[in-house]
Backbone as a ProteinNet text record, in pm:
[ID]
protein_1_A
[PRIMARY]
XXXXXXXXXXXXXXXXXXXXXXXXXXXXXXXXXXXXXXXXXXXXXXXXXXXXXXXXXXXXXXXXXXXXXXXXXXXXXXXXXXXXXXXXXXXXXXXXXXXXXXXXXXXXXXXXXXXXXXXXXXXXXXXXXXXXXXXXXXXXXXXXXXXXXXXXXXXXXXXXXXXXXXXXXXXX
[TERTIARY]
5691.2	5686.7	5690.9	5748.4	5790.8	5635.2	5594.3	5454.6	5362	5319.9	5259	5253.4	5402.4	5385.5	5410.5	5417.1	5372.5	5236.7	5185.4	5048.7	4971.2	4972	4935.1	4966.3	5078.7	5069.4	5022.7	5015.7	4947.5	4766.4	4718	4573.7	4623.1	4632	4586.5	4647.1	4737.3	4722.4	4668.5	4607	4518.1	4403.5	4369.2	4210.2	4245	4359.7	4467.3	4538.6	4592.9	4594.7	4492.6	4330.3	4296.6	4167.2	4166.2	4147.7	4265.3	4387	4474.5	4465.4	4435.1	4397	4282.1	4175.4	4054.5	4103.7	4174.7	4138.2	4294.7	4335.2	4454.6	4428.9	4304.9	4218	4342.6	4372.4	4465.6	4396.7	4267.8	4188.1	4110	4066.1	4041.1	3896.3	3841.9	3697.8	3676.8	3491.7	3477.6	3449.6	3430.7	3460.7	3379.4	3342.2	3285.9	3389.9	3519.7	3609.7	3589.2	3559.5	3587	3470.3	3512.3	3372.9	3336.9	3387.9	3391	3240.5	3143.3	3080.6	3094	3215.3	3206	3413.5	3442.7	3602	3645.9	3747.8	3849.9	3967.7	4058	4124.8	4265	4352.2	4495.5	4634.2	4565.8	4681.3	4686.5	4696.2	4702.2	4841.9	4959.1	5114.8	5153	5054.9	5146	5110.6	5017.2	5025.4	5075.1	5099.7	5181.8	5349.6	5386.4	5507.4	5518	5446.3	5387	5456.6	5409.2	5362.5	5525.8	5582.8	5737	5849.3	5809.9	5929.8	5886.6	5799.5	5731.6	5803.1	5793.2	5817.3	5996.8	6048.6	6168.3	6227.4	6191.2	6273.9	6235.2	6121.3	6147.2	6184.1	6240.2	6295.9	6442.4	6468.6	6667.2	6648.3	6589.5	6590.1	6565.7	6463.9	6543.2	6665.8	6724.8	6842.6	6967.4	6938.8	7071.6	7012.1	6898.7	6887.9	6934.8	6972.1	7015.8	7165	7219.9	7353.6	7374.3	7497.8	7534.7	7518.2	7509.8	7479.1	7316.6	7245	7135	7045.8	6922.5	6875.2	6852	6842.9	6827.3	6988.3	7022.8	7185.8	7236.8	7161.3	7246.2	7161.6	7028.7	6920.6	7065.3	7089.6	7160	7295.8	7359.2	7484.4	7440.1	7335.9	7300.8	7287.8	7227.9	7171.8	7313.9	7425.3	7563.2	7598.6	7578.8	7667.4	7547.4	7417.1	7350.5	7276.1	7338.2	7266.9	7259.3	7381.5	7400.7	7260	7225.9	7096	6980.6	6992.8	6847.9	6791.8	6926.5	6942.7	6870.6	6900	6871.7	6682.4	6674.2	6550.1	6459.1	6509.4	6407.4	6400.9	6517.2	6523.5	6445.4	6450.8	6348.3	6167.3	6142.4	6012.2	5951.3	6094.8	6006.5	6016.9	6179.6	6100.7	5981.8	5934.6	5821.6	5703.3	5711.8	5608.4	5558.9	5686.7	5656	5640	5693.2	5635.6	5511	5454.1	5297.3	5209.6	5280.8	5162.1	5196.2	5314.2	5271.8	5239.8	5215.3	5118.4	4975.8	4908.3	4825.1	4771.5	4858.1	4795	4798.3	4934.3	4918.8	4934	4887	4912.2	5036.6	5122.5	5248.5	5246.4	5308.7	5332	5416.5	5360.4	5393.9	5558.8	5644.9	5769.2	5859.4	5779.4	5835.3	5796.4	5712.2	5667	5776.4	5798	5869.4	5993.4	6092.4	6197.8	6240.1	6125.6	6156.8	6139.8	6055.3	6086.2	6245.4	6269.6	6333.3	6513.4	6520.9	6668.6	6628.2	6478.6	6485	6561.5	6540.1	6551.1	6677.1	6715.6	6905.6	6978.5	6889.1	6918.6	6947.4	6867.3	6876.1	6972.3	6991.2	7096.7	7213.9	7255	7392.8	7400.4	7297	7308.6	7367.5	7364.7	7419.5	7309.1	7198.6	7012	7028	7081.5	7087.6	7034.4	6970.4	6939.1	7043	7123.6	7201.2	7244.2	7111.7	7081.5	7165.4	7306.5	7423.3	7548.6	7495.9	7576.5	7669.5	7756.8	7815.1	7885.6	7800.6	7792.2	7721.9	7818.1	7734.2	7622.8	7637.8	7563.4	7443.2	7509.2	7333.8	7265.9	7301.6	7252.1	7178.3	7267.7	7146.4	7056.2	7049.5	6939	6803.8	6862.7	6775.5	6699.4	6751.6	6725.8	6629.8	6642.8	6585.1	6459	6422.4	6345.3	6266.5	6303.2	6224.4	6137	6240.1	6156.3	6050.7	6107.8	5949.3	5885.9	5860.4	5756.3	5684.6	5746.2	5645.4	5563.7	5662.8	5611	5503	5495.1	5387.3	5284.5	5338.8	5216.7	5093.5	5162.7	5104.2	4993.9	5075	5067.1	4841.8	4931.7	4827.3	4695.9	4754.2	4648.5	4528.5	4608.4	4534.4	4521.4	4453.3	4431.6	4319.5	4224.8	4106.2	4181.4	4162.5	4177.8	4154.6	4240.4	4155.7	4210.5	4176.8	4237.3	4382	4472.3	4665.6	4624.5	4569	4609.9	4486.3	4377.9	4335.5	4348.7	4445.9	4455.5	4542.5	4555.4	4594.3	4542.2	4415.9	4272.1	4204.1	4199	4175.6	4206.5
15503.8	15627.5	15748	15728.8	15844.4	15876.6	15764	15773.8	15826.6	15779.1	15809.7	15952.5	15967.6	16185	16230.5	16197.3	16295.9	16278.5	16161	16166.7	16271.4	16198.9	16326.8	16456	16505.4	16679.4	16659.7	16621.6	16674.8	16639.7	16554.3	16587	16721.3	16727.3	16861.8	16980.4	16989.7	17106.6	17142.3	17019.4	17078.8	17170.5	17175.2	17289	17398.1	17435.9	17544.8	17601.5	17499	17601	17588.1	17519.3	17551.3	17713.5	17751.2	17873.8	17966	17956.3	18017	18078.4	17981	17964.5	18061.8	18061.3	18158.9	18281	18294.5	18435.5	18514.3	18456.7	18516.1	18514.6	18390.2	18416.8	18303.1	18215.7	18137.2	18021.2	18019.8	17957.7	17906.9	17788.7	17766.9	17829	17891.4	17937.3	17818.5	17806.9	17719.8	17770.3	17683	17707.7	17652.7	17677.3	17580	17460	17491.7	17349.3	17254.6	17298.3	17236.5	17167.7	17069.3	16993.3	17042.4	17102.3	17168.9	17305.1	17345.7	17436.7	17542.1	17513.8	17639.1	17656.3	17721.1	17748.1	17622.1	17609.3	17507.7	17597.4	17545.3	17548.2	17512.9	17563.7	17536.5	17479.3	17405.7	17373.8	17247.6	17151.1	17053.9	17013.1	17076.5	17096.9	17121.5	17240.2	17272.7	17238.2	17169.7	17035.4	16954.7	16864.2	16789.8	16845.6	16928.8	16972.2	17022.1	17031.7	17046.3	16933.8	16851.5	16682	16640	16731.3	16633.1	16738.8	16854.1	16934	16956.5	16936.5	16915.4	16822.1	16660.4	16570.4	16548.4	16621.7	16615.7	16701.6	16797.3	16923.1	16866.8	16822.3	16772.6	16639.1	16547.8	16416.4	16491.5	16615.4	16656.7	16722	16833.7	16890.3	16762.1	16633.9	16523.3	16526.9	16462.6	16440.5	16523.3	16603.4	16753.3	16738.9	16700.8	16742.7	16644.9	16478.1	16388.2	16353.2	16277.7	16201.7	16109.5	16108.8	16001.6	15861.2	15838.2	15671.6	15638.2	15746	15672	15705	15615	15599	15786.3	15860.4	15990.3	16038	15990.5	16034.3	15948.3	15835.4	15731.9	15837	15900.4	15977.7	16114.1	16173.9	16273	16255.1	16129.6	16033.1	16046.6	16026	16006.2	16112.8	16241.4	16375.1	16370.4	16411.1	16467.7	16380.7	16278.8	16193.4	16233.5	16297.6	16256.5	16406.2	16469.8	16654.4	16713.1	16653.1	16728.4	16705.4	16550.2	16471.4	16542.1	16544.4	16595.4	16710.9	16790.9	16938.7	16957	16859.5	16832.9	16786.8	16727.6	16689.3	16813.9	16849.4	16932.2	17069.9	17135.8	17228.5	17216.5	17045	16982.5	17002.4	16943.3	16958.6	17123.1	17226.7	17358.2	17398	17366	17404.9	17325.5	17196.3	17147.2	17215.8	17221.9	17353.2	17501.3	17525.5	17658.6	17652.2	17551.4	17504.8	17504.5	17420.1	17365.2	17480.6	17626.8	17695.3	17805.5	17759.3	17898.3	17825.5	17673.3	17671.7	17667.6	17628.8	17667.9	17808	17959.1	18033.7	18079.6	18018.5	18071.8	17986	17882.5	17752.2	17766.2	17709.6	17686.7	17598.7	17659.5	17573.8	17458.3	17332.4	17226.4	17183.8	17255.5	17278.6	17350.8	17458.5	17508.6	17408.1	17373.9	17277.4	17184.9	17097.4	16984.3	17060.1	17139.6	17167.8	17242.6	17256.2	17286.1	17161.9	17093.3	16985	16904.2	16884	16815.3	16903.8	17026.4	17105.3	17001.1	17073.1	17009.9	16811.2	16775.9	16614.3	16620.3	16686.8	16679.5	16741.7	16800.9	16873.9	16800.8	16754.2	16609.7	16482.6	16481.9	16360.3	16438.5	16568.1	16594.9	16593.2	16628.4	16611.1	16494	16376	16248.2	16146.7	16205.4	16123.3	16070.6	15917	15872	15717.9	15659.5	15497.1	15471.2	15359.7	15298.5	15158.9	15087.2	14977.1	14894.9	14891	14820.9	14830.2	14985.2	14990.9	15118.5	15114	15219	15336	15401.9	15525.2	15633.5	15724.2	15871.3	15911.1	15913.7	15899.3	15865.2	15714.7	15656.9	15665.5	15689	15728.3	15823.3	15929	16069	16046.6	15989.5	15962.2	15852.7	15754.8	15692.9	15757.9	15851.4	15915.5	16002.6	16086.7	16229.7	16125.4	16024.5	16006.8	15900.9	15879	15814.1	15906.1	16076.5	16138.8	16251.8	16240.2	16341.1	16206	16115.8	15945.7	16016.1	15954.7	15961.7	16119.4	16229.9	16374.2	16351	16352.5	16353	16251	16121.4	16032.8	16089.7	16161	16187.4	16349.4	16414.8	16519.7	16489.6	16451.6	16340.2	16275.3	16232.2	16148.8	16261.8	16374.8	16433.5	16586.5	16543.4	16620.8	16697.2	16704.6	16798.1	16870.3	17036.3	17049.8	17053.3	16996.9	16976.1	16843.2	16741.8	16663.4	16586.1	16668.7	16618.1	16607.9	16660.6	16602.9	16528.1	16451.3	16324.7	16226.4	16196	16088.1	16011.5	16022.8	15892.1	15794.3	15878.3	15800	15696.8	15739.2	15626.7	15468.4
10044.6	10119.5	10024.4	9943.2	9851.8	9715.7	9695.9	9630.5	9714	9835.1	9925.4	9934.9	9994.2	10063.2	9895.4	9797.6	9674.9	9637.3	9629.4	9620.6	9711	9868	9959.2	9908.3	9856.4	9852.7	9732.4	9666.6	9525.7	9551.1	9603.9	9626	9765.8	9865.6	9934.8	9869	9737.6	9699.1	9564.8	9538.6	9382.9	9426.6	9541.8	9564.8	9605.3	9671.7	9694.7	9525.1	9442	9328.8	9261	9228.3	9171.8	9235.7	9348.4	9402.2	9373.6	9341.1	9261.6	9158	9051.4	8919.6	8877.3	9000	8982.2	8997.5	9122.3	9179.3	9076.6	9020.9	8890.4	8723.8	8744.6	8568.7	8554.3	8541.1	8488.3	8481.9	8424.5	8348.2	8241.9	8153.8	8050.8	8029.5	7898.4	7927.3	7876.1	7851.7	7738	7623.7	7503	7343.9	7263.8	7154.5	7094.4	7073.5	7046	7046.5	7146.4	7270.7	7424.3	7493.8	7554	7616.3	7741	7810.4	7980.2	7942.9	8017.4	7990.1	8097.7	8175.5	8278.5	8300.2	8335.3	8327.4	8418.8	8346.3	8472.4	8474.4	8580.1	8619.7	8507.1	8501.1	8440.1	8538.6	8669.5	8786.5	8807.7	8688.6	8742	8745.1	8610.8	8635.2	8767.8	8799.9	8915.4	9076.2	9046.2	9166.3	9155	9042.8	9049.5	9113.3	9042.8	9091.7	9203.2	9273.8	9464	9508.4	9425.2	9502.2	9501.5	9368.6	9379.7	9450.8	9483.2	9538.6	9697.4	9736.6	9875	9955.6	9871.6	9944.7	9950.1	9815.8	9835.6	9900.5	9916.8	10047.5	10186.5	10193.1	10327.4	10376	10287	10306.7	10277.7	10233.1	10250.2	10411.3	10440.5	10608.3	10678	10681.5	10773.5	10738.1	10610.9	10610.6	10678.6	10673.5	10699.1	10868.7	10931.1	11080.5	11145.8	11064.2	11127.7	11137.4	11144.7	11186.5	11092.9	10965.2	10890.9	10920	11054.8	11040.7	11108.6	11031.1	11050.1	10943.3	10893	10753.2	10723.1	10771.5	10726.5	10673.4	10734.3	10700.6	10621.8	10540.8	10427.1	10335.5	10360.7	10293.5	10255.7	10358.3	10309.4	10230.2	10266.8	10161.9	10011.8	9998.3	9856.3	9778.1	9848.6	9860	9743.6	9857.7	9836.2	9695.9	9669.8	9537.7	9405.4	9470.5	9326	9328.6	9374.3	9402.1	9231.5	9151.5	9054.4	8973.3	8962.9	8881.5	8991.9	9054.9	9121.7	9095.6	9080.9	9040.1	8910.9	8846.4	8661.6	8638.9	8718	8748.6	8787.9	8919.5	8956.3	8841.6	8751.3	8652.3	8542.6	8540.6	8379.7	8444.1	8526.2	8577.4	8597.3	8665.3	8649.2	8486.3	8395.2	8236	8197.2	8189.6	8161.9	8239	8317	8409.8	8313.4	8289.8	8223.9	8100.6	7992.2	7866.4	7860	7984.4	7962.3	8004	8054.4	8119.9	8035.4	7948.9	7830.1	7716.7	7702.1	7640.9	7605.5	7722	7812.4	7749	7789.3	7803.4	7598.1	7522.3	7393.7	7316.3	7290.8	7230.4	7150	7179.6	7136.9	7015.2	6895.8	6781.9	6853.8	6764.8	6760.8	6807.2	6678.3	6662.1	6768.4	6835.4	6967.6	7024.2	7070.6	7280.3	7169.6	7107.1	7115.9	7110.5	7073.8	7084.4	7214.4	7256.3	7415.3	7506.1	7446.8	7536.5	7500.7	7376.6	7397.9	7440.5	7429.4	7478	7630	7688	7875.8	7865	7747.6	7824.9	7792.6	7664.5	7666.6	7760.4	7879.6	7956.3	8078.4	8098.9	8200.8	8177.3	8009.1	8013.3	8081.4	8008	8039.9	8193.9	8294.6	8423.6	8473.2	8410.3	8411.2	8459.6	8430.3	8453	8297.9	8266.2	8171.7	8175.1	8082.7	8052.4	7970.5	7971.1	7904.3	7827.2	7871.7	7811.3	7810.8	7884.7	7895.7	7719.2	7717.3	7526.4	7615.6	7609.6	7677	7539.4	7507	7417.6	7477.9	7453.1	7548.4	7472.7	7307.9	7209.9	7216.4	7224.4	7226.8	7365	7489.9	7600.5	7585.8	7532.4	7537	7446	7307.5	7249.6	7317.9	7358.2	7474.4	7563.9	7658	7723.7	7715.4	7580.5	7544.1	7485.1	7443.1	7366.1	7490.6	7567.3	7673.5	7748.5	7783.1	7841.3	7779.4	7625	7500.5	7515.5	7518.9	7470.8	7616	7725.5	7871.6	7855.2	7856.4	7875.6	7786.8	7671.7	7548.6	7554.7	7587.1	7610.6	7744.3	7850	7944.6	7892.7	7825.8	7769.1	7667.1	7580.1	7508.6	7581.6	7710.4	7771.7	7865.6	7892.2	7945	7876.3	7754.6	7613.3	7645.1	7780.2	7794.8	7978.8	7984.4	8077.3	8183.1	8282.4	8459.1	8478.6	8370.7	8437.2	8480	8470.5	8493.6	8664.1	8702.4	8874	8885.8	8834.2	8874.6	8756.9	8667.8	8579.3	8704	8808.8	8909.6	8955.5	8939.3	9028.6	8966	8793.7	8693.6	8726.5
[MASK]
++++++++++++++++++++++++++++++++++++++++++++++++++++++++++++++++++++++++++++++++++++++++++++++++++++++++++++++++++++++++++++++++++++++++++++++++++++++++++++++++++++++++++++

């Protein structure tokens, strides 16, 4: 369910921001560097992040409109024990948001985007969003952690190395 209604909002709102994207210039031209020969779009971050704050605000208003003993209300149980990590989550996804769209607009030395990425993932361990591999070190948790989420961010980062495509590398 939860793949599903993020998938859904992130395809019905990539054509909504990328008419965004136009009518604000928050677009790539082309270059002699670049393979695209007409502008794209720079929204594929921020559909994705459609796709994940969409489906989660409205799976919490069920929760909060229902009654503790029923699956919306074990939905809102969880809300309450894990608000702080969600909190951490949803803060890392809008700094990765804004990393990627100011780099985007000024290419960010190397040394900045990774030290901004990685304050966001030490940012998320301390939320208590940690892997622990069964070694119980806070230490090595947050190093686990921070280096699981620069590997995914960057591999994804990497993979979708020409712009336009971050909101259809799903479809692949």
């Amino acid at each position: 369910m939860a793949f599903v209604s993020a998938a859904a909002t992130t395809a019905v709102s990539l054509p909504l921001w990328r008419r965004w994207c136009h009518q604000t210039g928050t677009i790539d031209d082309p270059g002699h560097r670049k393979i695209h020969s007409s502008p794209i779009p720079l929204a594929g971050g921020l559909a994705v992040l459609t796709g994940l704050v969409v489906p989660l605000l409205a799976g919490a208003a069920v929760a909060v409109a229902y009654s503790r003993f029923s699956i919306p209300g074990l939905f809102k149980y969880g809300l309450g024990k894990r608000e702080g990590q969600i909190f951490g989550i949803m803060a890392a996804a809008l700094a990765f948001l804004w990393i990627g769209l100011r780099d985007d607009r000024s290419e960010l030395r190397p040394a900045i985007k990774f030290g901004g990425q990685l304050l966001v993932a030490l940012i998320v361990a301390a939320t208590g969003v940690r892997i622990t591999l069964f070694v119980h070190s806070l230490a090595f948790s947050y190093c686990v952690t921070a280096l699981w989420i620069l590997t995914v961010v960057n591999a994804f980062n990497f993979m979708d190395n020409m712009n336009g495509l971050c909101g259809g590398i799903w479809r692949d």
